[in-house]
N, C-alpha and C positions, 0 to 999 in steps of 0.2 A: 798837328802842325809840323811835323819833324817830319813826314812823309811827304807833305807838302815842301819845305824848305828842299828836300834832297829830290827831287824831283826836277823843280825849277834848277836846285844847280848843276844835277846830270844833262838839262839841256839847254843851259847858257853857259856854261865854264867845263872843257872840257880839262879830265885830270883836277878836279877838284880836290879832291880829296889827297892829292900828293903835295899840293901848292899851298891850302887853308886849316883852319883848325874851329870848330867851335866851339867858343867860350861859354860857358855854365856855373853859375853859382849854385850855392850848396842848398837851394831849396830843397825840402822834404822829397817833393815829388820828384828831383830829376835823379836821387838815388833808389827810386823805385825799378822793384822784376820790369815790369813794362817798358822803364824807358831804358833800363841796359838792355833788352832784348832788342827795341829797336835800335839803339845804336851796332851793336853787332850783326845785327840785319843788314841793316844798310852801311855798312862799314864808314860810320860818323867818325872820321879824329875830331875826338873833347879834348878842352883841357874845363876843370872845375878850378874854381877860383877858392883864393885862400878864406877859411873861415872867416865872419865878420870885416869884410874888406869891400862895401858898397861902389866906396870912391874910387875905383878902380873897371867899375863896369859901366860900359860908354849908354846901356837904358839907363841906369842909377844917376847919371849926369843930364841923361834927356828929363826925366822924371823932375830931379830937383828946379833946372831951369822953367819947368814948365810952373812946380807948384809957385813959384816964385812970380807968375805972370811973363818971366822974359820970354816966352815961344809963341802961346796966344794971347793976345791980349783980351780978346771976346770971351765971354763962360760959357763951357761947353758941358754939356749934360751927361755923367758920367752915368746916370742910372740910381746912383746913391741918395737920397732923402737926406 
């Protein structure tokens, strides 16, 4: 996904990476070798967000509004049983 993201924004926003920053929470996987390789790869500005701090990430506000029915109202099939 991160190849894809830097991708689309090398060729819709020129100087992106001078202008934007992307935001990451502390999940397990985004301090993995693979994804600091690709951020240095592709010279991604992170910033990681504070330890246990959900209510400050604009998915964690998508996410709640949704389980809450305010986004869709119809059940959508997440796959889950």
């Amino acid at each position: 996904m991160m190849r894809s993201l830097v991708q689309v924004l090398d060729q819709k926003i020129e100087n992106w990476r001078e202008k934007y920053v992307i935001s990451i929470d502390n999940c397990r996987i985004h301090h993995s070798n693979d994804v600091n390789e690709l951020i240095k790869k592709y010279r991604i500005p992170v910033i990681f967000s504070a330890p246990a701090t959900p209510q400050i990430l604009p998915i964690e506000n998508f996410f709640s509004l949704e389980k809450r029915g305010e986004i869709f109202k119809q059940e959508m099939k997440t796959g889950k049983k």
